[in-house]
Backbone of each chain as nested JSON, in Angstrom:
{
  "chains": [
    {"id": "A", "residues": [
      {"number": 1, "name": "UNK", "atoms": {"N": [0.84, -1.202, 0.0], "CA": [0.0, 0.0, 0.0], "C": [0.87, 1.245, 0.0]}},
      {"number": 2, "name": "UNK", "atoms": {"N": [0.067, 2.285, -0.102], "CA": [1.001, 3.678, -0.761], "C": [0.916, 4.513, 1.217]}},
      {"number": 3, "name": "UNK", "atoms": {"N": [1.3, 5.079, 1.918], "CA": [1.344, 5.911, 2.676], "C": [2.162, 7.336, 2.707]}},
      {"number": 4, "name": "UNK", "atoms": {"N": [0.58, 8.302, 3.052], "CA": [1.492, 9.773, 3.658], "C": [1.678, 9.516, 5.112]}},
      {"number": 5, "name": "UNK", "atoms": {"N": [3.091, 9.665, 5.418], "CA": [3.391, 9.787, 7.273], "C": [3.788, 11.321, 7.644]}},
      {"number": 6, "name": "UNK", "atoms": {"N": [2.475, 11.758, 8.812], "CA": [3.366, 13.321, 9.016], "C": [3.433, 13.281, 10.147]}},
      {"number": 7, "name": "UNK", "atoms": {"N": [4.37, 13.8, 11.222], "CA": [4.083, 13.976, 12.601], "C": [4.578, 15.211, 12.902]}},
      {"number": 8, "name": "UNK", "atoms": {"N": [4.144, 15.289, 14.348], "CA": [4.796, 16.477, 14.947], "C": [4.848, 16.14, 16.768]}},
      {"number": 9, "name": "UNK", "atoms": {"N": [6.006, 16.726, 16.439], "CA": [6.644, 16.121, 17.347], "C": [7.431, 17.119, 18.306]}},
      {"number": 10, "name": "UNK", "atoms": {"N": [8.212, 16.877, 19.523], "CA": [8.449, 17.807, 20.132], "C": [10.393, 17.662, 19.669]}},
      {"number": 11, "name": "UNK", "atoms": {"N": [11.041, 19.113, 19.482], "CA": [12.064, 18.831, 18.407], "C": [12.88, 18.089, 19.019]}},
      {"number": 12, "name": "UNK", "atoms": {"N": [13.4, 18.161, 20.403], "CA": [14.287, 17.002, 20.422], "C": [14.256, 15.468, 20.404]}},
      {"number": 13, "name": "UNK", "atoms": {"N": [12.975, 15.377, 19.535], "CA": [12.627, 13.831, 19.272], "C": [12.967, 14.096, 17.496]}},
      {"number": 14, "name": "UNK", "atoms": {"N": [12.617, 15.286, 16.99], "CA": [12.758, 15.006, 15.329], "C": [13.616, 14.452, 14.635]}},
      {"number": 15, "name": "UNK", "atoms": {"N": [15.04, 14.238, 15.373], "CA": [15.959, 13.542, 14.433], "C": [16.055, 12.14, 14.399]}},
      {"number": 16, "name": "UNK", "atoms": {"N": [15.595, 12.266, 15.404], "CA": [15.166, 9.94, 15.412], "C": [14.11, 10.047, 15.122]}},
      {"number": 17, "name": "UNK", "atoms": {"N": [13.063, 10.306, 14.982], "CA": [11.772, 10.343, 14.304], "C": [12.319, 10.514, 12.155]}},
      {"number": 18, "name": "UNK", "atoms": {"N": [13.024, 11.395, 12.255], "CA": [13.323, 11.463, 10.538], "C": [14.21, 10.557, 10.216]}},
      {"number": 19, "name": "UNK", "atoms": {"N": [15.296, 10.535, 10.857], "CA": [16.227, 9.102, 10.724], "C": [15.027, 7.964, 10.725]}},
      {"number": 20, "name": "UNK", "atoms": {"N": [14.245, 7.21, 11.401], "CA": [13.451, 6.772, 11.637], "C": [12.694, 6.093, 10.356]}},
      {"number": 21, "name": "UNK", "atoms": {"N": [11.542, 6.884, 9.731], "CA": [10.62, 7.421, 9.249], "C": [11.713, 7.013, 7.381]}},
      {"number": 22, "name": "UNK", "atoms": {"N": [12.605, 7.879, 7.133], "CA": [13.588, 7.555, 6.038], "C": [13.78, 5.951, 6.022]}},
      {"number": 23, "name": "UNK", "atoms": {"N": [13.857, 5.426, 6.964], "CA": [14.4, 3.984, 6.679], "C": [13.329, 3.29, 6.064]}},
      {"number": 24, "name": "UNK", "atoms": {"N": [12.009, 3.46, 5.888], "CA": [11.074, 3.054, 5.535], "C": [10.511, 3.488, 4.093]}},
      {"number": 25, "name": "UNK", "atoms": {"N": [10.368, 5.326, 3.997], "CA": [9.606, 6.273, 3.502], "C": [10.244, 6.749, 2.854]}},
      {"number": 26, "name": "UNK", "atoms": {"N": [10.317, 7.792, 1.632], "CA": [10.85, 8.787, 1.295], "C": [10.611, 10.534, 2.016]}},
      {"number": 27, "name": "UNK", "atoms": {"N": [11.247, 11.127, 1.915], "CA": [11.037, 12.484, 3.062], "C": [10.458, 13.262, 1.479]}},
      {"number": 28, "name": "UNK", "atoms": {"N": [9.724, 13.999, 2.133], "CA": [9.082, 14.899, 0.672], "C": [8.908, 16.474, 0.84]}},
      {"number": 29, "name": "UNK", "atoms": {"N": [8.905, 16.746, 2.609], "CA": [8.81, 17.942, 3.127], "C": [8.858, 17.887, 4.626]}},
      {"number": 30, "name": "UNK", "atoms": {"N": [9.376, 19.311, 5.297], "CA": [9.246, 18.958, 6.685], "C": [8.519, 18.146, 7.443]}},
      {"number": 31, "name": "UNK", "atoms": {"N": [8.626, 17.379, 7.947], "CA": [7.696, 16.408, 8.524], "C": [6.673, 15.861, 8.028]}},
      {"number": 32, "name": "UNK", "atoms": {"N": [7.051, 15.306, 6.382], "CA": [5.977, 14.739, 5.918], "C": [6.864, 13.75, 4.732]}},
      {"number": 33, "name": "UNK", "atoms": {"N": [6.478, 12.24, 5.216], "CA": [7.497, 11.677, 4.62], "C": [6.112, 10.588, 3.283]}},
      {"number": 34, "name": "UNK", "atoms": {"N": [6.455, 10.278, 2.568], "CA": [5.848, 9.237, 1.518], "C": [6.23, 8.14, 1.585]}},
      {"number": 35, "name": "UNK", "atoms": {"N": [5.376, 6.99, 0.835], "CA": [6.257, 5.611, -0.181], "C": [5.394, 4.418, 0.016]}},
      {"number": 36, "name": "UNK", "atoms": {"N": [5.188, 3.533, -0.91], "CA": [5.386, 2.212, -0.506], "C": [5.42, 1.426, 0.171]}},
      {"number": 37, "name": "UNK", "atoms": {"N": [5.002, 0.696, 1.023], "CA": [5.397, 0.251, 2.168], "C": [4.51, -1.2, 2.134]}},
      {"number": 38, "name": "UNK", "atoms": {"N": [4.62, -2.256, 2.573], "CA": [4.383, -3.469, 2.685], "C": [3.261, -3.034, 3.936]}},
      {"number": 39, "name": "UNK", "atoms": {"N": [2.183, -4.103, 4.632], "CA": [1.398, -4.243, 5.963], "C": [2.617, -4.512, 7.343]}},
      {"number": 40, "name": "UNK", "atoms": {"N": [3.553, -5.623, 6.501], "CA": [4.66, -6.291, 8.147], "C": [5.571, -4.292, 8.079]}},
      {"number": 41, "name": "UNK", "atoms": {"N": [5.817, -4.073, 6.853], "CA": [6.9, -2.982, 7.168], "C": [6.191, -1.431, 8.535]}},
      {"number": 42, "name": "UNK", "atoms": {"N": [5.068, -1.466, 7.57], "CA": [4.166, -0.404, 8.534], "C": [4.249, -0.63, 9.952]}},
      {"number": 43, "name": "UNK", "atoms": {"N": [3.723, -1.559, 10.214], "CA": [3.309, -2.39, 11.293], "C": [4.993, -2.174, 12.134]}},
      {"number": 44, "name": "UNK", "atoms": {"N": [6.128, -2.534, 11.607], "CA": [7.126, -2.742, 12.443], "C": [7.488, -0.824, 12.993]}},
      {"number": 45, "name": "UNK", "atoms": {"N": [7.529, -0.235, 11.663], "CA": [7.937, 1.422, 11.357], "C": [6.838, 1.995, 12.837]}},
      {"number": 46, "name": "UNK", "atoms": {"N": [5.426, 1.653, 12.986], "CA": [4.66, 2.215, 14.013], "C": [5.08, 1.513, 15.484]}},
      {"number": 47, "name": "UNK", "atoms": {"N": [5.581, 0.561, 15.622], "CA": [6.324, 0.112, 17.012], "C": [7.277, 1.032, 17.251]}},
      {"number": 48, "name": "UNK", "atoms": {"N": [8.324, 0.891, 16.082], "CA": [9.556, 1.464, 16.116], "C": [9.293, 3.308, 16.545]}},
      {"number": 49, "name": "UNK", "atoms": {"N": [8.275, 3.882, 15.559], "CA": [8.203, 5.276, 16.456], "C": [7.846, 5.579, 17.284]}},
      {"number": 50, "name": "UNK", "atoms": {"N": [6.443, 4.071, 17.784], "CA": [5.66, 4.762, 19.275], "C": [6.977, 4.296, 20.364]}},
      {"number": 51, "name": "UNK", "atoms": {"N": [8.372, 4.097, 20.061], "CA": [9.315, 3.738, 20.984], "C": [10.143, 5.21, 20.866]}},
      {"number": 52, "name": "UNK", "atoms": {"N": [10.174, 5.725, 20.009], "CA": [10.918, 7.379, 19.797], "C": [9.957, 8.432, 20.502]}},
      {"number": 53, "name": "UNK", "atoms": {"N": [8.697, 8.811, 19.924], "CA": [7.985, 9.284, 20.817], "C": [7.67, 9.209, 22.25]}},
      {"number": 54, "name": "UNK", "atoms": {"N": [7.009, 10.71, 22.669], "CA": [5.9, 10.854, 24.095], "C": [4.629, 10.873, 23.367]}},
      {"number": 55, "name": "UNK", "atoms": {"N": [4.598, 9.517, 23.38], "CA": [2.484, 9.337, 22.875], "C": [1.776, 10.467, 23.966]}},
      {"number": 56, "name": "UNK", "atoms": {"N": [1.917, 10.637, 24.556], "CA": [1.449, 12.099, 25.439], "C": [1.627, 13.124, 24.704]}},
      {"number": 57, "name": "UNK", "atoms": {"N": [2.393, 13.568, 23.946], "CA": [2.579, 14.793, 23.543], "C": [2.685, 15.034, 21.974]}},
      {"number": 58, "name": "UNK", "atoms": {"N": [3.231, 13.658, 21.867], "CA": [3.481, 13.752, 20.037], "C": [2.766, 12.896, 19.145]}},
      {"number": 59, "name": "UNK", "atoms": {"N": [2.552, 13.534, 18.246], "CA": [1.56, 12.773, 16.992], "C": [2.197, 12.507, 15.796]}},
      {"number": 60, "name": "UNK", "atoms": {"N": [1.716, 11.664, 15.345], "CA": [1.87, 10.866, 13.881], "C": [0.247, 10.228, 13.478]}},
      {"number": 61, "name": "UNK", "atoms": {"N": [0.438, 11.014, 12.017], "CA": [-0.785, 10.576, 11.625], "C": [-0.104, 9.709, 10.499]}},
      {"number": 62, "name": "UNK", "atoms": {"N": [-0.695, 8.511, 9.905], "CA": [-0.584, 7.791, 8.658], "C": [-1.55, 7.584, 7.834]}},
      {"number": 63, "name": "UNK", "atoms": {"N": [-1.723, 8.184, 6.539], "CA": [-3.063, 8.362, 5.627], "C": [-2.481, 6.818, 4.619]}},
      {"number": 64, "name": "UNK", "atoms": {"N": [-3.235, 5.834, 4.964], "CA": [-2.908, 4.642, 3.901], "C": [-3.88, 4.493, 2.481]}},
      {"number": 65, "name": "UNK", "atoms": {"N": [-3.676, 4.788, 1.567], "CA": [-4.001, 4.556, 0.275], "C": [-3.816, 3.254, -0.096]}},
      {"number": 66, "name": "UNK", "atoms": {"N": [-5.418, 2.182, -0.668], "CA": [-5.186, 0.929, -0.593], "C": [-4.416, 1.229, -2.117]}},
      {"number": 67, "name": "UNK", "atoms": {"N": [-4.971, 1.894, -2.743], "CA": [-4.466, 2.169, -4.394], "C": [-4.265, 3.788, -4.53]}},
      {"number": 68, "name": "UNK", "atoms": {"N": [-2.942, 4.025, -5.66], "CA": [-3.01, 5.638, -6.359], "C": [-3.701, 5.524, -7.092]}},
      {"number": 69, "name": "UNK", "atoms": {"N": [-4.817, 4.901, -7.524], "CA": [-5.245, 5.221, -8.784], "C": [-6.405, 6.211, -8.435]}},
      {"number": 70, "name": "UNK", "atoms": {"N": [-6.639, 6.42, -7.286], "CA": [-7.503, 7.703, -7.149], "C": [-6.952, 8.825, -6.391]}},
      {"number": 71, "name": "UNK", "atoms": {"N": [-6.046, 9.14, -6.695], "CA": [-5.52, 10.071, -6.087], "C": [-4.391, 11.209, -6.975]}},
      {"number": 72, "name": "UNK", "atoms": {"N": [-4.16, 12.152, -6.448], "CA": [-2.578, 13.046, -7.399], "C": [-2.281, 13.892, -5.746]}},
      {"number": 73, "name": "UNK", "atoms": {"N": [-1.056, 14.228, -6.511], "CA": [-0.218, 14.949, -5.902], "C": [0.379, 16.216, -6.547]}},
      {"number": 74, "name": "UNK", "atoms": {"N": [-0.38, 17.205, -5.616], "CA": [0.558, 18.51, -6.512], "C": [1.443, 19.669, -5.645]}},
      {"number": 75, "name": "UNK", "atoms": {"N": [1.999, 20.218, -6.404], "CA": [3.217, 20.863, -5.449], "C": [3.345, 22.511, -5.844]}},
      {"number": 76, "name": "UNK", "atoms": {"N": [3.058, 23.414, -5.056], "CA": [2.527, 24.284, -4.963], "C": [4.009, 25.274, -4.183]}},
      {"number": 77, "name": "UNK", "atoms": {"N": [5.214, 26.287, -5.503], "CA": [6.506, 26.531, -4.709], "C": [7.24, 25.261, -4.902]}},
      {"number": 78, "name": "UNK", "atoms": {"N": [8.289, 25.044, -3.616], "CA": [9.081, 24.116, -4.334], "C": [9.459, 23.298, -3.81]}},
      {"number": 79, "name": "UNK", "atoms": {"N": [10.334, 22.303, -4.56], "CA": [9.591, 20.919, -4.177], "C": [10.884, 20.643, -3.237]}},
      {"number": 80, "name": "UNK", "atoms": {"N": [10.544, 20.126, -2.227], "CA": [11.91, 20.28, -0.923], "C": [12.208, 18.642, -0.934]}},
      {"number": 81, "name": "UNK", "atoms": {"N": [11.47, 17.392, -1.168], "CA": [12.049, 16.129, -1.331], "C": [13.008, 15.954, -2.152]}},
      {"number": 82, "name": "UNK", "atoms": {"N": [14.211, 14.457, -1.829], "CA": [14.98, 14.004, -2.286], "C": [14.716, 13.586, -3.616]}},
      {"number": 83, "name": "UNK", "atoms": {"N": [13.083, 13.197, -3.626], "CA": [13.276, 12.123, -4.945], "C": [11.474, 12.487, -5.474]}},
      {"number": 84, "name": "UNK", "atoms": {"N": [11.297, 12.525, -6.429], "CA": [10.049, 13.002, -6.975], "C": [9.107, 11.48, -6.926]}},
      {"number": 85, "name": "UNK", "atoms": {"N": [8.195, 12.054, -6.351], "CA": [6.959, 10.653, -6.159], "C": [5.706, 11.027, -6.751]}},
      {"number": 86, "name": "UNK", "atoms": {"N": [5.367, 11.219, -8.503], "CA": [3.884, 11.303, -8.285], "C": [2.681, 10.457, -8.001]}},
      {"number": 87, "name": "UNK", "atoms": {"N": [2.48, 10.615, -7.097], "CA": [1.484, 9.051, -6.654], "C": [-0.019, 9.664, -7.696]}}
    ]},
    {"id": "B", "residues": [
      {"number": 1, "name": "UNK", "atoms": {"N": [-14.062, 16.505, -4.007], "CA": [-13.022, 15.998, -3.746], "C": [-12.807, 15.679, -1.98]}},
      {"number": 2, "name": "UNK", "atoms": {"N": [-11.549, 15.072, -1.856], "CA": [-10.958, 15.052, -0.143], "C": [-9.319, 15.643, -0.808]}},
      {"number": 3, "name": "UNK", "atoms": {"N": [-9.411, 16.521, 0.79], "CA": [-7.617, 16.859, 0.136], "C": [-6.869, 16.598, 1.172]}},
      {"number": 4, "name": "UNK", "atoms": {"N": [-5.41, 16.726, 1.183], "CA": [-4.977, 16.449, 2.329], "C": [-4.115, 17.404, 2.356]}},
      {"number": 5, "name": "UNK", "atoms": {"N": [-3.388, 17.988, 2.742], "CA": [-2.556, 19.965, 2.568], "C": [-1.769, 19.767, 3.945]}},
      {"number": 6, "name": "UNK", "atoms": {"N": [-0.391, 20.005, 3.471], "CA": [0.92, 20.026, 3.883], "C": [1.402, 21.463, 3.611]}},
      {"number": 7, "name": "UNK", "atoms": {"N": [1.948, 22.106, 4.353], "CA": [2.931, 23.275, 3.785], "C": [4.032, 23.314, 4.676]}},
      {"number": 8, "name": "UNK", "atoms": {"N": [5.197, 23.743, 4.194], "CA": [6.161, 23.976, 5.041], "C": [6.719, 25.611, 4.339]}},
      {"number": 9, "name": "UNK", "atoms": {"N": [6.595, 26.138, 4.961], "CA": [6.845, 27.704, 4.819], "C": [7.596, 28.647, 5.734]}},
      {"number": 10, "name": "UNK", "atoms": {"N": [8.177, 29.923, 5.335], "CA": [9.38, 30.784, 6.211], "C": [8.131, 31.199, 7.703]}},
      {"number": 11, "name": "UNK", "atoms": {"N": [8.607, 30.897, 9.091], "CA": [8.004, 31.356, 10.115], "C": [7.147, 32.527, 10.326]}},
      {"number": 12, "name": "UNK", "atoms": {"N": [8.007, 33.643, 9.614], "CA": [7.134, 34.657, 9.078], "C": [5.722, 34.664, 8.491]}},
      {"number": 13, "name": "UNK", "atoms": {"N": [5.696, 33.314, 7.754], "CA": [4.163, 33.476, 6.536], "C": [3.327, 32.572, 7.433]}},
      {"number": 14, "name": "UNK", "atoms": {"N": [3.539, 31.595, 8.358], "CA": [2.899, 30.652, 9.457], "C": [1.728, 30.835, 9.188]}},
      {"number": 15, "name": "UNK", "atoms": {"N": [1.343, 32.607, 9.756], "CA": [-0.173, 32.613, 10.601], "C": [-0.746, 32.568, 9.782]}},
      {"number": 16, "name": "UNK", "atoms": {"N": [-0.329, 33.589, 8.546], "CA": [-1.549, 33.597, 7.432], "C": [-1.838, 32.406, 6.651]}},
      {"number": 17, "name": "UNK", "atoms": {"N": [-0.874, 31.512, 6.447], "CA": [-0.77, 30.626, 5.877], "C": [-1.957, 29.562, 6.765]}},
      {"number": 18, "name": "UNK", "atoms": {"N": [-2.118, 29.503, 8.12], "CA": [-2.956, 28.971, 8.745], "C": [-4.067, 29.46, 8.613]}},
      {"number": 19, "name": "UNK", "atoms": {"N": [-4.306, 30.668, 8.812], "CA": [-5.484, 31.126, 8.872], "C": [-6.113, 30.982, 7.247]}},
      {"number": 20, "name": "UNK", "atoms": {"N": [-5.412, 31.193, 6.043], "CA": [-6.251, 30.878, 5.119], "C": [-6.698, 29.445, 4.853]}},
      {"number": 21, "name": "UNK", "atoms": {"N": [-5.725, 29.148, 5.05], "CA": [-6.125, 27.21, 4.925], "C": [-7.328, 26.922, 5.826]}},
      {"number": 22, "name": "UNK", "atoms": {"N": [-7.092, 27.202, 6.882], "CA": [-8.504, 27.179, 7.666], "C": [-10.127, 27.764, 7.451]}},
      {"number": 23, "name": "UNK", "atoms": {"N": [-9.961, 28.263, 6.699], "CA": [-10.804, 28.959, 5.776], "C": [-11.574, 27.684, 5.273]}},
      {"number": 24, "name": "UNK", "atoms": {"N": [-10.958, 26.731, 4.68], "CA": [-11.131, 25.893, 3.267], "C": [-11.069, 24.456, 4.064]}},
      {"number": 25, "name": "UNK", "atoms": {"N": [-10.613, 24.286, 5.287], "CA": [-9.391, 22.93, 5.157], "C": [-10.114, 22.852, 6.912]}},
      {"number": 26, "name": "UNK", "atoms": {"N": [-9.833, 21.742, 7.606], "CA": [-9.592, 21.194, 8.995], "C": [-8.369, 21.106, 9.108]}},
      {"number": 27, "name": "UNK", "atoms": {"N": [-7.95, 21.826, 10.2], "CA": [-6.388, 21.612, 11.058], "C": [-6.542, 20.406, 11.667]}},
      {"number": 28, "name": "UNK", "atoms": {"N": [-5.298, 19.745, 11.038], "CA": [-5.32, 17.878, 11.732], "C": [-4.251, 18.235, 12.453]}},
      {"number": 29, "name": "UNK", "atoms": {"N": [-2.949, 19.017, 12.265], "CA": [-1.591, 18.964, 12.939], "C": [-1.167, 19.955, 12.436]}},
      {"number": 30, "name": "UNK", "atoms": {"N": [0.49, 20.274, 13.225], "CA": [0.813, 21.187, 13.186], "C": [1.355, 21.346, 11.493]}},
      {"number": 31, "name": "UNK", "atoms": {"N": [0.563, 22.08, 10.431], "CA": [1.31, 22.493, 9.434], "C": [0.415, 21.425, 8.122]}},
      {"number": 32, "name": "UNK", "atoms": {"N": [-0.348, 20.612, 8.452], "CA": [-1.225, 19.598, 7.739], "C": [-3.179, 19.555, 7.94]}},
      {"number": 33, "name": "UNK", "atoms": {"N": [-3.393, 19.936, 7.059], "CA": [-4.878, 20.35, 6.907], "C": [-5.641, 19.089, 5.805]}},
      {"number": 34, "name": "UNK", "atoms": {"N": [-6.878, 19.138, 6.302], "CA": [-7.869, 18.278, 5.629], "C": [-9.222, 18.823, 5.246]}},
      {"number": 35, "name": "UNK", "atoms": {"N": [-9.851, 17.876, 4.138], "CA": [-11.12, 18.409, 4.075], "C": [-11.838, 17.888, 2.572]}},
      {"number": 36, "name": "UNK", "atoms": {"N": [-13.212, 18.16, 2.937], "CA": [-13.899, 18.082, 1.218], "C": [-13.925, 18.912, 0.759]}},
      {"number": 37, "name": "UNK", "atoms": {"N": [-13.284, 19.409, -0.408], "CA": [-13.545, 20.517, -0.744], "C": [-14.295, 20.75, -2.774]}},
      {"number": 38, "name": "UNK", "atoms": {"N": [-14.446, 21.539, -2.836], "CA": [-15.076, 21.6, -4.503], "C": [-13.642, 21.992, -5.299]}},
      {"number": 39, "name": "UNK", "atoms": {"N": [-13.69, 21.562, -6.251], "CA": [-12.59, 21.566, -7.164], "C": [-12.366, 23.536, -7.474]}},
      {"number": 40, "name": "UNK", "atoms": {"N": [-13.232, 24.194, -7.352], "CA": [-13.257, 25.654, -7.6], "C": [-13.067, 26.625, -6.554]}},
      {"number": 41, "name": "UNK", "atoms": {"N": [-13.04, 25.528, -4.782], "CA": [-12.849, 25.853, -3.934], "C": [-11.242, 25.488, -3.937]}},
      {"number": 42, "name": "UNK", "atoms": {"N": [-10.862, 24.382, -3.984], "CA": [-9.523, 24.63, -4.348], "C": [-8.552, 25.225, -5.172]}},
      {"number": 43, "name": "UNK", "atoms": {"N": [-9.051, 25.699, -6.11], "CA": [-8.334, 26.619, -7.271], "C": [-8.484, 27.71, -6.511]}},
      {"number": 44, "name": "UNK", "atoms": {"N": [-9.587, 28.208, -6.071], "CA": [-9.52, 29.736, -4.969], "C": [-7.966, 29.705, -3.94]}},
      {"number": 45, "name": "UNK", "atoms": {"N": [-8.684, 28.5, -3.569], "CA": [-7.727, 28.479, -2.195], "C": [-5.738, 28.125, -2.654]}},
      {"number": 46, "name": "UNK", "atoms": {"N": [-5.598, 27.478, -3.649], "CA": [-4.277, 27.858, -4.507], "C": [-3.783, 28.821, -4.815]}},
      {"number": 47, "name": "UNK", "atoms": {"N": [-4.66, 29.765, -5.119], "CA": [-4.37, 31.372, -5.734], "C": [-4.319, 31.83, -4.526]}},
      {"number": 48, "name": "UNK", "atoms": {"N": [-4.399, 32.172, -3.497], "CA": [-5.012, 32.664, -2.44], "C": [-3.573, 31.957, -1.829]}},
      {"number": 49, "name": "UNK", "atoms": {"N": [-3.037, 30.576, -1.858], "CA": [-2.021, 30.567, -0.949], "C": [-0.597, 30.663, -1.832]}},
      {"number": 50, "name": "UNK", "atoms": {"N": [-0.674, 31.131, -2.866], "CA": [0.022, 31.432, -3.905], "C": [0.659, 32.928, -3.988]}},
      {"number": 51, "name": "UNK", "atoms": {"N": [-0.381, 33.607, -3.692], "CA": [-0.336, 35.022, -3.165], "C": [0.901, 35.176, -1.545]}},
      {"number": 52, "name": "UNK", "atoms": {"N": [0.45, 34.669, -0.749], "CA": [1.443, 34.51, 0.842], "C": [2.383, 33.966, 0.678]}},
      {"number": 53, "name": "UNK", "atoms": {"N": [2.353, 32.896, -0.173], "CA": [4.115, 32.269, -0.099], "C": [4.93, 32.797, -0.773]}},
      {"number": 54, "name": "UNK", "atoms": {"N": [6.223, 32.478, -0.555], "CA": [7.218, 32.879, -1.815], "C": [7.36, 31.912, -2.335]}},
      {"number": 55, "name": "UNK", "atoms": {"N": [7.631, 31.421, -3.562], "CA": [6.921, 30.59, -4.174], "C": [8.697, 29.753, -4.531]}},
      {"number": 56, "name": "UNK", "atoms": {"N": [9.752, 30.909, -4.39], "CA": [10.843, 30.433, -4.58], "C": [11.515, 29.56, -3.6]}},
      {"number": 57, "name": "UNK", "atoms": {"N": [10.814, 29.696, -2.244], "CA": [11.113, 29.179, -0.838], "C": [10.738, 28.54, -0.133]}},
      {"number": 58, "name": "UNK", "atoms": {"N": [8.939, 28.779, -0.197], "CA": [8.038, 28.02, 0.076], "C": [7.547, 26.76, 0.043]}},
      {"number": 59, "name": "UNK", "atoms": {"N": [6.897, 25.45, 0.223], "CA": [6.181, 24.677, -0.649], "C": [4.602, 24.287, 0.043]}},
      {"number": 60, "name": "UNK", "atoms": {"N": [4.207, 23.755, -0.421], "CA": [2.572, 23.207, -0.267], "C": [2.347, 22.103, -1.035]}},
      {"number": 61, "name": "UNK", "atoms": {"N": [2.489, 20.765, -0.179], "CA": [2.197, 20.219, -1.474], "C": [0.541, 19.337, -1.113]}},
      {"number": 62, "name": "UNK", "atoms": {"N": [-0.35, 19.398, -2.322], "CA": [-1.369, 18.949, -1.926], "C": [-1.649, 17.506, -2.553]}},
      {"number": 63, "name": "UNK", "atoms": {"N": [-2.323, 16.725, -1.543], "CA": [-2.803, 15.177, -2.19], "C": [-4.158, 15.108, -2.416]}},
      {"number": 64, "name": "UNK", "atoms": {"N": [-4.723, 14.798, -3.442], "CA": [-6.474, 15.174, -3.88], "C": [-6.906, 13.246, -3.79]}},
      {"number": 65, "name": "UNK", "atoms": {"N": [-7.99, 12.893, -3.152], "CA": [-8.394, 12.05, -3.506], "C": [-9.531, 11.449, -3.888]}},
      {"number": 66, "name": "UNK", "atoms": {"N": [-9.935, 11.651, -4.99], "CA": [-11.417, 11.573, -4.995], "C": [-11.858, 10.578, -5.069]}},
      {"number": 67, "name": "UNK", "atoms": {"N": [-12.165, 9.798, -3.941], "CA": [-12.937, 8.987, -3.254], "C": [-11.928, 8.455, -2.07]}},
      {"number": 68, "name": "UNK", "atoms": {"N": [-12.534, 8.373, -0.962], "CA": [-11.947, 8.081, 0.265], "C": [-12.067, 6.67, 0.965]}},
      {"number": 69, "name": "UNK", "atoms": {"N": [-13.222, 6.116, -0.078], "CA": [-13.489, 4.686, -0.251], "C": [-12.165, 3.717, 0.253]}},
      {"number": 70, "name": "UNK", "atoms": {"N": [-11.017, 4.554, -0.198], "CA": [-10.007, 3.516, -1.028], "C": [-8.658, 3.921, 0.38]}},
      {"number": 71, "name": "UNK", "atoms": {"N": [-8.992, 4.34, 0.971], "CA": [-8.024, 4.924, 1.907], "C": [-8.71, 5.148, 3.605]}},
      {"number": 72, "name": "UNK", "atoms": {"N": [-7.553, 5.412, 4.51], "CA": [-7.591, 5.094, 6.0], "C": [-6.81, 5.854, 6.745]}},
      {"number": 73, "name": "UNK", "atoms": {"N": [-7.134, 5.948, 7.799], "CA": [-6.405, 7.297, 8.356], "C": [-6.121, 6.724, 10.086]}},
      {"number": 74, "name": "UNK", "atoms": {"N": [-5.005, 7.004, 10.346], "CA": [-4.411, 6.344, 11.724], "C": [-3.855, 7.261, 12.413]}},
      {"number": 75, "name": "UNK", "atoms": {"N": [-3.575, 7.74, 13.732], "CA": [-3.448, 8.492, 14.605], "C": [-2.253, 7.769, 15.376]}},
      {"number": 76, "name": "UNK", "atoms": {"N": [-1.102, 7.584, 15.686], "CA": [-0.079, 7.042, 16.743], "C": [-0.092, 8.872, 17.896]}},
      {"number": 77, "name": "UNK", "atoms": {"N": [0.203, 8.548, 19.123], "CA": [0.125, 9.328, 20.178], "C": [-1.163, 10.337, 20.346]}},
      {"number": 78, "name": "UNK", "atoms": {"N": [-1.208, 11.46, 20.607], "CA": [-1.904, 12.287, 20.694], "C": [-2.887, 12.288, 19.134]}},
      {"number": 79, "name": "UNK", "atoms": {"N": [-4.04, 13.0, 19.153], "CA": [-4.828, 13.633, 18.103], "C": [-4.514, 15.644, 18.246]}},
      {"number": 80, "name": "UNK", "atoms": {"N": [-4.154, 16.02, 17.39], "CA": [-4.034, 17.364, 17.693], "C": [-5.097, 18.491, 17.208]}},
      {"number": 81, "name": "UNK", "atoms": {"N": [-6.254, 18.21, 15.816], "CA": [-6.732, 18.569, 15.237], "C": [-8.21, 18.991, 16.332]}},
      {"number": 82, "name": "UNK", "atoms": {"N": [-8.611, 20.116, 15.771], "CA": [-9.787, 20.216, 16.316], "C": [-10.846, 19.487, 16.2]}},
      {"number": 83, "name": "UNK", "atoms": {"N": [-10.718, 18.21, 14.973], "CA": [-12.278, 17.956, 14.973], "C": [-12.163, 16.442, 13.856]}},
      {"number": 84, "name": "UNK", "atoms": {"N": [-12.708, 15.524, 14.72], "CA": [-12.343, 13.993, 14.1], "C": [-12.546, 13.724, 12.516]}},
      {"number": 85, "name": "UNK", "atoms": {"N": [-11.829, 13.587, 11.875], "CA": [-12.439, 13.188, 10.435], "C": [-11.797, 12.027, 10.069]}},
      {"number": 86, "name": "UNK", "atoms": {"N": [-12.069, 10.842, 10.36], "CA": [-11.657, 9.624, 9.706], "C": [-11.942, 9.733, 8.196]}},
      {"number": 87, "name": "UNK", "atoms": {"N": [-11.19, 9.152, 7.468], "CA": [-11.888, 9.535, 5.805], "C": [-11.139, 7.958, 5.877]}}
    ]}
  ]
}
């Protein structure tokens, strides 16, 4: 399945949260990472951050798309990701 | 449509940048907005955040999905948004 991951977080958690989040995702903008991702990969990536996070204080939302075929992506200014994804 | 609206923008443009999106959009998190919106409501609301950003510095990038059928929405720690919208 396709996922947007964004969180917010309190900053001295953001760099293990983006280190994190990259091992899985592509980064596309401040705190908003994309990609691909398998059910076991998700599944491991949401252990792995609710262990970086204060579930008290910090959020991560994950929007899962079973398919792109109903969806686009547009970019509005400029485009701050590593790698271009039009889903 | 359903949209899903990301921006990452200079600290300076923040408020307005919030406050117009809010206009159009539900605040889910810090800097990420949601909503149904009409395809003519979003062309407004493009021009309109097109105008506040610098367009050389700025970005926004938006995900349109028309139909929500096909997609799921997950929360890890806190909910930050004013107002529940599972899509």
């Amino acid at each position: 399945m396709y996922v947007i991951l964004v969180y917010d977080v309190d900053q001295s958690r953001t760099s293990k949260m983006l280190k994190k989040c990259r091992e899985y995702l592509y980064w596309v903008q401040n705190s908003v990472f994309e990609g691909e991702i398998t059910r076991a990969d998700l599944e491991m990536l949401k252990m792995e951050l609710e262990e970086i996070m204060d579930v008290d204080e910090d959020s991560v939302i994950i929007y899962s798309l079973r398919s792109t075929k109903y969806s686009s992506k547009e970019i509005l200014g400029v485009e701050k990701g590593g790698r271009e994804l039009i889903i």
